[in-house]
GUZAMI-936902 format. One record per residue (C-alpha): residue number from 1; residue in three letters; x, z, y. Coordinates in steps of 0.5 Angstrom, whole numbers, plus 500, padded with zeros to 3 digits. Example, Ala and Ser with C-alpha at 12.3 -4.5 7.8 and 13.67 -1.06 7.14 Angstrom:
SITE   nr  rest   c1   c3   c2
SITE    1   Ala  525  516  491
SITE    2   Ser  527  514  498
This chain:
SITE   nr  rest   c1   c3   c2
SITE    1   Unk  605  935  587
SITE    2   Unk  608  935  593
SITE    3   Unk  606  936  602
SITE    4   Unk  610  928  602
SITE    5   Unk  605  926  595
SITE    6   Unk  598  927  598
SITE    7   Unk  595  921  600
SITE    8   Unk  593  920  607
SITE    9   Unk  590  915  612
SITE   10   Unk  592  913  619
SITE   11   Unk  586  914  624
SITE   12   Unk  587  905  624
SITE   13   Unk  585  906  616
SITE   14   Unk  591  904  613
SITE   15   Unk  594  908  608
SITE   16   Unk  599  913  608
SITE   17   Unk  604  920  607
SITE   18   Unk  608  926  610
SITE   19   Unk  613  921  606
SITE   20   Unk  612  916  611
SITE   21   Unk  615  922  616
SITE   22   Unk  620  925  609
SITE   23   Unk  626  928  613
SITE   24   Unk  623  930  620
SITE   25   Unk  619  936  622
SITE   26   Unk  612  936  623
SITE   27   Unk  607  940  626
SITE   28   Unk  601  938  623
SITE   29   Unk  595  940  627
SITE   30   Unk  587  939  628
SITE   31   Unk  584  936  634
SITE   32   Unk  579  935  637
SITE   33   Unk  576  931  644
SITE   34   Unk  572  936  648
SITE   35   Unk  574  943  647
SITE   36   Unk  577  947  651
SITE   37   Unk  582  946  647
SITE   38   Unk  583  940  648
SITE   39   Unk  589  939  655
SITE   40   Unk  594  942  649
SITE   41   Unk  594  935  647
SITE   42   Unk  599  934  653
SITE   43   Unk  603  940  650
SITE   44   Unk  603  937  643
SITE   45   Unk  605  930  646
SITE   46   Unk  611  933  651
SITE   47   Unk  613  936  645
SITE   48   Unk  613  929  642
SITE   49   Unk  617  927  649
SITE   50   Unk  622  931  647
SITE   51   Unk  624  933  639
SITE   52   Unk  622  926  637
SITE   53   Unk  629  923  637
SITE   54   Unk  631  930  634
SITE   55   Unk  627  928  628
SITE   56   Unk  620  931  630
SITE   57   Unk  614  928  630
SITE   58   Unk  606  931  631
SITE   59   Unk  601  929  627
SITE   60   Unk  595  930  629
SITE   61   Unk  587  930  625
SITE   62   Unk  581  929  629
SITE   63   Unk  576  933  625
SITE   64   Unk  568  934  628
SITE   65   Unk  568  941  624
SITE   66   Unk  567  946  630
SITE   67   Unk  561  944  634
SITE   68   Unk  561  938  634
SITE   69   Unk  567  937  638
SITE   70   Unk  571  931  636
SITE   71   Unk  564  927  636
SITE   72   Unk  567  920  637
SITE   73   Unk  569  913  633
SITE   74   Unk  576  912  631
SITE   75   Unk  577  908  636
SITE   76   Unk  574  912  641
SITE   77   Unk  578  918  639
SITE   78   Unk  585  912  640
SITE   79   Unk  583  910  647
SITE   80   Unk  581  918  650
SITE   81   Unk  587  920  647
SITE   82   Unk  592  914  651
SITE   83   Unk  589  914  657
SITE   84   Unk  587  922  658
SITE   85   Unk  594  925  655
SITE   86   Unk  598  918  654
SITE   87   Unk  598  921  646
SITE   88   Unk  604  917  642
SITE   89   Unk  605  921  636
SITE   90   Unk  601  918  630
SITE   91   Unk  594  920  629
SITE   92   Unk  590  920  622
SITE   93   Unk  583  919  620
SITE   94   Unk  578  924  622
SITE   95   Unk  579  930  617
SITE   96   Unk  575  936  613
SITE   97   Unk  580  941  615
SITE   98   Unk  575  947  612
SITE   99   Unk  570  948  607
SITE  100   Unk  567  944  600
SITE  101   Unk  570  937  603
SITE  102   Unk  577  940  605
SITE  103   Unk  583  934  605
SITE  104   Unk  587  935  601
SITE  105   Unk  592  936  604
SITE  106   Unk  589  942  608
SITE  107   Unk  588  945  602
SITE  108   Unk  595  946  601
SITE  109   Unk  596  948  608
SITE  110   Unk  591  953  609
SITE  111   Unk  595  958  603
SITE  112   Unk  600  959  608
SITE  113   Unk  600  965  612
SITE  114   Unk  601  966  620
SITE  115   Unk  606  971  623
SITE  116   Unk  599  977  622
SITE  117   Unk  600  975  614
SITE  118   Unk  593  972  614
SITE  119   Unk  592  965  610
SITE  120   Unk  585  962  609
SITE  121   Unk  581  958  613
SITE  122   Unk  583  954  620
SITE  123   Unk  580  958  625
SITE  124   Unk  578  952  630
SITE  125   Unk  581  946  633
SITE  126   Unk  588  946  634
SITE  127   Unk  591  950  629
SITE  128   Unk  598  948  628
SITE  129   Unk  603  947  621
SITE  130   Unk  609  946  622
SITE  131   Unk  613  943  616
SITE  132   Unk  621  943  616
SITE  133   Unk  625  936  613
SITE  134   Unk  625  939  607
SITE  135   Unk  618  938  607
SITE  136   Unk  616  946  606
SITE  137   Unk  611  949  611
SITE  138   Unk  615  954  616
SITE  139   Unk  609  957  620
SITE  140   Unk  603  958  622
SITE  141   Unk  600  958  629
SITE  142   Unk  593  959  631
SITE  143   Unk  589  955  636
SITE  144   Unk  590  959  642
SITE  145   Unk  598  959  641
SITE  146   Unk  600  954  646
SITE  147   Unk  604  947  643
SITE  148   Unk  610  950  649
SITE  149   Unk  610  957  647
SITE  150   Unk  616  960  646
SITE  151   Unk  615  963  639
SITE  152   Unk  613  955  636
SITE  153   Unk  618  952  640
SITE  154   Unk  624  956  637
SITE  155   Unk  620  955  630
SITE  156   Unk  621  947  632
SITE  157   Unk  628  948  634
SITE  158   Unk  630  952  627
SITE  159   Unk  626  946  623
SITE  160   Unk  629  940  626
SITE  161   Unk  634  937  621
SITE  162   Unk  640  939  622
């Protein structure tokens, strides 16, 4: 099984896959509303702005599993997401990132390494994955790493499609 092969749902409910995104870069990240984490959305929906006609998306997985901080519906998620950060990349259903409920897909996600060499569980809101178009994990970025930091944004650059 492959990252493209795990089945995921849109923040809407609809079905769906890193398939659907099959040839582009991701960065793969775990969000939340009230954190003080929170204002990297506008990093992450620059980012977008700027890599998403290079083959890039962020996808972003709203999950509740760090005091509470993503509380919200479906629905409320979309709308403080659009009219707080003008967010336009895909958001999914909320999401275990951690523990006995882990997605799948973070399951996978969470064998990889950061640049100390630790793997293991996400840390807090904001932690980041970026897939490469092959559809193989490139990196690891912890929460505090901003979406606009020199070391994420070459590791962008060198996984967008050719």
């Amino acid at each position: 099984m492959t990252l493209y092969d795990i089945p995921l749902r849109t923040l809407t409910g609809e079905p769906a896959s890193l398939a659907d995104y099959r040839g582009k870069a991701l960065l793969v990240v775990n969000v939340a509303s009230k954190c003080g984490l929170t204002p990297q959305y506008a990093g992450l929906e620059r980012l977008q702005q700027r890599y998403g006609d290079r083959g890039f998306s962020v996808l972003g997985f709203p999950s509740n599993q760090f005091a509470g901080q993503e509380p919200g519906t479906a629905e409320e998620i979309a709308t403080f997401c659009s009219a707080t950060y003008g967010v336009s990349f895909p958001l999914f259903e909320k999401t275990d990132v951690n523990g006995a409920d882990r997605h799948p897909l973070y399951a996978a996600l969470t064998a990889t390494e950061d640049a100390e060499g630790a793997a293991g569980d996400i840390q807090w809101n904001f932690e980041k994955f970026l897939i490469d178009a092959g559809g193989e994990v490139a990196g690891r970025f912890r929460p505090r790493t901003e979406p606009e930091a020199e070391e994420l944004v070459g590791a962008i650059e060198a996984a967008l499609p050719a």
